[in-house]
Structures are given as structure tokens and as C-alpha cells.
C-alpha atoms as a printed R data frame, in Angstrom:
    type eleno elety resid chain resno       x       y      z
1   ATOM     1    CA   UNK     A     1   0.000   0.000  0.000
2   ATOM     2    CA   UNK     A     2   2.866   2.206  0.612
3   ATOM     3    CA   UNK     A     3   4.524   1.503 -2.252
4   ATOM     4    CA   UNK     A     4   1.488   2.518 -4.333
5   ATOM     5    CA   UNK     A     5   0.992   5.739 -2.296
6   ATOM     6    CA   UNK     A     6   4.291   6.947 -3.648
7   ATOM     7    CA   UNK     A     7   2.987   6.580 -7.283
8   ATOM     8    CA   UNK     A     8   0.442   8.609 -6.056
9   ATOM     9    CA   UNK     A     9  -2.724   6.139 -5.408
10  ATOM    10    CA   UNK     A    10  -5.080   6.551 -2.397
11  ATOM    11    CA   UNK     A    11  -6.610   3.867  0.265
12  ATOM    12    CA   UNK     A    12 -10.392   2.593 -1.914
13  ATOM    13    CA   UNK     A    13 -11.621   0.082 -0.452
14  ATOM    14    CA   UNK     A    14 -10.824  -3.540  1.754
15  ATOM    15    CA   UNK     A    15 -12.538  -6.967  1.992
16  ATOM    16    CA   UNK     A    16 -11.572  -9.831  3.281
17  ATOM    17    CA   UNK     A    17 -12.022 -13.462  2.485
18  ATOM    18    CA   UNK     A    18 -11.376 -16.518 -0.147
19  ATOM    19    CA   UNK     A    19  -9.479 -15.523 -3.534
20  ATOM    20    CA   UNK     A    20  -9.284 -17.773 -6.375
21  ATOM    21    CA   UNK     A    21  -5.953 -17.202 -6.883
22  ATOM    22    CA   UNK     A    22  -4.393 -16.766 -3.161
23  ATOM    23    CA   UNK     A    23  -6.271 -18.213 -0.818
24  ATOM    24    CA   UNK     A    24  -7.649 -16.638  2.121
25  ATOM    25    CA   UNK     A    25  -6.503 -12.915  2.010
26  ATOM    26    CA   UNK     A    26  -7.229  -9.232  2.272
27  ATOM    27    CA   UNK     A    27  -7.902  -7.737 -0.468
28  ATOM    28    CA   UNK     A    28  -6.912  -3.950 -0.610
29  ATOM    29    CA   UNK     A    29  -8.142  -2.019 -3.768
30  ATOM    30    CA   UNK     A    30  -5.952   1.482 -3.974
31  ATOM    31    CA   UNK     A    31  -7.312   4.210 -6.199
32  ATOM    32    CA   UNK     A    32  -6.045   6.793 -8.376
33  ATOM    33    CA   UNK     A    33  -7.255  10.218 -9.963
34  ATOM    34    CA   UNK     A    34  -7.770  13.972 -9.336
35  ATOM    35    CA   UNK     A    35  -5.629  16.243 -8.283
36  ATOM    36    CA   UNK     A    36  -4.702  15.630 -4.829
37  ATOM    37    CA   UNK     A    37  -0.951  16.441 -4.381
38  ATOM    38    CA   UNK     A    38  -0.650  14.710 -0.486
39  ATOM    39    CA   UNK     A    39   1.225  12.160  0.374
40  ATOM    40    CA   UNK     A    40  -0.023   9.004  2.216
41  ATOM    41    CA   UNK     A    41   1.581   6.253  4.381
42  ATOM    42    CA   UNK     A    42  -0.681   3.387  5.366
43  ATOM    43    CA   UNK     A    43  -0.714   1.070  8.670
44  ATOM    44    CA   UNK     A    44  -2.397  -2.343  8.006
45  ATOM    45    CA   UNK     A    45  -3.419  -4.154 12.009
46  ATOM    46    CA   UNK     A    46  -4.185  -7.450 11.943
47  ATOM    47    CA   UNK     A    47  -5.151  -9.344 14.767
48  ATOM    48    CA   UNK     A    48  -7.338 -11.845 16.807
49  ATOM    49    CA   UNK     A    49  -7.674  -9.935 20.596
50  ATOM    50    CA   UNK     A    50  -9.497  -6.985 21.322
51  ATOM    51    CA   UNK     A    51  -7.001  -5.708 23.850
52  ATOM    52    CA   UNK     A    52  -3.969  -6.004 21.085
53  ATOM    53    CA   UNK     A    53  -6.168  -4.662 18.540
54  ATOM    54    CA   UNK     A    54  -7.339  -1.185 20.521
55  ATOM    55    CA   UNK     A    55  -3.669  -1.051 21.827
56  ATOM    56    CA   UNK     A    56  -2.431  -0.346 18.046
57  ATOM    57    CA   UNK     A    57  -5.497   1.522 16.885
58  ATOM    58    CA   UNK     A    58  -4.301   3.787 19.879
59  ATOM    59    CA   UNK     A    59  -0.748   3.751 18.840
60  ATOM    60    CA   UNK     A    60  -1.661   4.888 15.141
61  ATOM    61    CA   UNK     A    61  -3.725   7.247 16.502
62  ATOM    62    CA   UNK     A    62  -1.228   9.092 18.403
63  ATOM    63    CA   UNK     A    63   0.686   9.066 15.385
64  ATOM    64    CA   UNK     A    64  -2.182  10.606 13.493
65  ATOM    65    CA   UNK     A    65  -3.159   7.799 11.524
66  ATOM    66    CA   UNK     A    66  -7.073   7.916 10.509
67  ATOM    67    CA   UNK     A    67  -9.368   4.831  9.967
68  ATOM    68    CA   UNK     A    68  -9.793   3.520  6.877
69  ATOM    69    CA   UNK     A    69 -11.429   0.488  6.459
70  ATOM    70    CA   UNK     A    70 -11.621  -3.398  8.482
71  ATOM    71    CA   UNK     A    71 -12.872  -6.628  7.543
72  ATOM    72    CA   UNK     A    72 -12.958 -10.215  9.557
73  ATOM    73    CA   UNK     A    73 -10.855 -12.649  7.513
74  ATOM    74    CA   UNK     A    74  -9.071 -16.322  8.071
75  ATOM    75    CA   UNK     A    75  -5.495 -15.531  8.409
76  ATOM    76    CA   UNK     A    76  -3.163 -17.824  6.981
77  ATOM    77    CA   UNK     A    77  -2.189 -19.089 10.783
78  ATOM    78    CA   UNK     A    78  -5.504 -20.708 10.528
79  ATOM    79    CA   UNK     A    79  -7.319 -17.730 13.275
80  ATOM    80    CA   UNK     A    80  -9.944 -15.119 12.216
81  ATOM    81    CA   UNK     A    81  -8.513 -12.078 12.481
82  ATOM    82    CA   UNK     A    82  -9.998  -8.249 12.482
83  ATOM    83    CA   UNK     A    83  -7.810  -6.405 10.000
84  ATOM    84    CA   UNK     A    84  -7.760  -2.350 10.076
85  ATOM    85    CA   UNK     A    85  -6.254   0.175  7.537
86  ATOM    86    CA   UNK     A    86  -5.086   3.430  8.744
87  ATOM    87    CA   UNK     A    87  -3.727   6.419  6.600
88  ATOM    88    CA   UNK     A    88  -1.653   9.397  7.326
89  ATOM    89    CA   UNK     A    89  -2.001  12.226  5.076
90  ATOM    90    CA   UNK     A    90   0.037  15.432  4.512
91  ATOM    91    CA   UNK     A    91  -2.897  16.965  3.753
92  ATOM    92    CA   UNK     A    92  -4.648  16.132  6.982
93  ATOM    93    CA   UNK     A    93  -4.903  19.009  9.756
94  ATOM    94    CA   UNK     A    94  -6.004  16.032 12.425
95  ATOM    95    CA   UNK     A    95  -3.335  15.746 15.031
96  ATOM    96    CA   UNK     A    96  -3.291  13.295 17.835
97  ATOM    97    CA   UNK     A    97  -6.905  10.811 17.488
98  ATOM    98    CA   UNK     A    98  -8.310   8.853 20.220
99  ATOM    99    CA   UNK     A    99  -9.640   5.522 18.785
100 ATOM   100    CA   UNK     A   100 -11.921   2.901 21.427
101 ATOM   101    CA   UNK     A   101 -12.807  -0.578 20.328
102 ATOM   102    CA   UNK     A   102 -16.161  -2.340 21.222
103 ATOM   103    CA   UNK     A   103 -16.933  -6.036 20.702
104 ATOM   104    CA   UNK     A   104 -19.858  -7.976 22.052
105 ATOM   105    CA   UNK     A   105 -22.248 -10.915 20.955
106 ATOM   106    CA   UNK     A   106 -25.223  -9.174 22.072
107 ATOM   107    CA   UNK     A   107 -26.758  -6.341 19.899
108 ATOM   108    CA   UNK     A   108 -28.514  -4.442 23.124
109 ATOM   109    CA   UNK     A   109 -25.004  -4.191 24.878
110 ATOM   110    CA   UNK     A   110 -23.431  -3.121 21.421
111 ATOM   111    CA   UNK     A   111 -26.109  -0.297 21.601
112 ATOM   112    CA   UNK     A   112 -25.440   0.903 25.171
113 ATOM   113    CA   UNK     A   113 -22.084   1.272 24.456
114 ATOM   114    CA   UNK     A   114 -21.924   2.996 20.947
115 ATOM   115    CA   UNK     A   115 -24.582   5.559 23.086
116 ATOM   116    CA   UNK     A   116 -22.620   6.148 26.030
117 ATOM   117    CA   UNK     A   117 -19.315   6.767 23.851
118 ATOM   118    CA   UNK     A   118 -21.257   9.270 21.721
119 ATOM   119    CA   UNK     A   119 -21.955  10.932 24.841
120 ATOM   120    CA   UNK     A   120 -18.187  11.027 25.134
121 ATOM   121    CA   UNK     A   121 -17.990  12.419 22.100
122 ATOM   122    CA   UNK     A   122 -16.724   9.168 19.935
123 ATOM   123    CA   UNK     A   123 -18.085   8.702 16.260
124 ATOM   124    CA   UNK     A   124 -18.366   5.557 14.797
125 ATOM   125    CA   UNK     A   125 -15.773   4.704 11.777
126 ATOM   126    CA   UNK     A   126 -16.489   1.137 11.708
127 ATOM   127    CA   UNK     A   127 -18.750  -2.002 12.512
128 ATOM   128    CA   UNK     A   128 -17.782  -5.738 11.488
129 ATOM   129    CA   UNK     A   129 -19.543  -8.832 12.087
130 ATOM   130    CA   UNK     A   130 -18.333 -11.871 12.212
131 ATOM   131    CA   UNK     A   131 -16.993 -15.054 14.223
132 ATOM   132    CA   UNK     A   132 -13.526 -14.119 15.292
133 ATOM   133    CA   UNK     A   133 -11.045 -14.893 18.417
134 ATOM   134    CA   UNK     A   134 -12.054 -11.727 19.866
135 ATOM   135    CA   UNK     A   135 -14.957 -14.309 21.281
136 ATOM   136    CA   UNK     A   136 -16.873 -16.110 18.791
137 ATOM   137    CA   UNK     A   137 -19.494 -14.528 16.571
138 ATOM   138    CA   UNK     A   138 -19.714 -10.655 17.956
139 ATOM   139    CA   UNK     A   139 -20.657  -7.340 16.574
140 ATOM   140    CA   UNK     A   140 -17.125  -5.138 16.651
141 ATOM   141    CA   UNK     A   141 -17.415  -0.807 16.489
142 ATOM   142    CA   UNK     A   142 -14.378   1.096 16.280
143 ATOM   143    CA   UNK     A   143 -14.851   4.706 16.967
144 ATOM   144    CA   UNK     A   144 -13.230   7.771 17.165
145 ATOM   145    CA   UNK     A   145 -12.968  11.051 18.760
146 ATOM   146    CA   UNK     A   146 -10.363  14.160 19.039
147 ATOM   147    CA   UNK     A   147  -8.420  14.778 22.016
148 ATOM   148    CA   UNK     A   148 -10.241  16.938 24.913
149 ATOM   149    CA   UNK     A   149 -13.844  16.144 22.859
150 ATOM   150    CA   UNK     A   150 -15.322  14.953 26.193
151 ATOM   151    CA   UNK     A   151 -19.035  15.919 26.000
């Protein structure tokens, strides 16, 4: 992904799953056109526990890497694994970003939660579901929010 950010492409879209050709992979489609002049540098996370997962969303984050994109796939180690893509742009004014994780198997608790971080001022980038290590089949939010944007 980096490599094609030099020659000027930008993040388009991600899936995971079964390819004819490879196997079980993620499948990262980069785009190119327009005028945009910035210069990107991408951070693929891969892994199968929450508390590794939210621990290098937050590291990206205080590097200023935004969300992308995630999908659930079966990595090649033979675990389902939530995969994230992050971007940095030199066109981006966003400084230091908070990121939380939620995961849960119940759709009521999901709900609680993505309510009572919008109270504290998290938006939602992401939702997967999907059986994964992170504890079976579970709904999975990653959110964000600025620094200080405690409502």
C-alpha cells in the first residue's frame, strides 16, 4: 500500500475473504485520480484480541493515523482475524486521534455502548460482524474522537 501511495494512489476500499488465486486474504483495492498532491503512508493491524487490537489503533492514533477500512478474515495461521487500515495524510490538519474498540455478541449491549461513547464524544468509523477470536461470533465498532472532545 505504501509503495502505491508513492505513485500517487489513495486507500479505496478492503474486503476480506477466499481468492481464487491466493487463498484466504485481504484484499486492498488502492485508487487513483484527481488532483490531490498529499502524500499518504498506510498502517495495516491485523489481529485476533481486542485488547492487542485497541492497543495499536491507539498507537496509530497518536501518530495521526485515521481509519480507513476493516474486515474479519481467516489468516493464513488458521485464526480469524480483524484487519484495520489506517492512513496518514500530509494533507490532513487532524493531530493526535483517540480511537476505542467495542466487541460484544449481544446487539442491546453493542447499543449501550456505541450511546454512552457518543456521549463522550466518539463517532463511529467502523462495525464488522463476524466469528472471530475476539470471542466467537460478535458485533465489533471502532470509533473515534479528538483529544479533549469529552461531551
Amino acid at each position: 500500500m505504501n509503495e502505491a501511495a508513492g505513485a500517487g494512489y489513495k486507500f479505496g476500499g478492503v474486503m476480506g475473504g477466499d481468492t481464487s488465486v491466493g487463498g484466504k486474504e485481504v484484499v486492498v483495492v488502492m485508487v487513483k485520480g484527481g488532483k490531490d498532491e498529499a502524500t499518504r503512508s498506510y498502517r495495516l493491524l491485523a489481529t485476533s484480541r481486542t485488547s492487542t487490537m485497541q492497543k495499536e489503533l491507539q498507537q496509530a492514533g497518536d501518530e495521526g493515523y485515521e481509519f480507513q477500512g476493516s474486515t474479519v478474515f481467516q489468516s493464513a495461521m488458521g485464526g480469524r482475524e480483524v484487519s484495520v487500515i489506517l492512513e496518514k495524510s500530509s494533507a490532513s490538519r487532524n493531530g493526535r486521534i483517540e480511537y476505542k474498540l467495542l466487541a460484544t455478541s449481544r446487539t442491546s449491549t453493542m447499543q449501550k455502548e456505541l450511546v454512552e461513547a457518543g456521549e463522550q464524544g466518539y463517532e463511529l468509523c467502523g462495525v464488522l460482524v463476524g466469528k472471530t477470536a475476539f470471542g466467537g461470533a460478535e458485533i465489533i465498532s471502532i470509533l473515534k474522537r479528538a483529544p479533549g472532545n469529552h461531551q
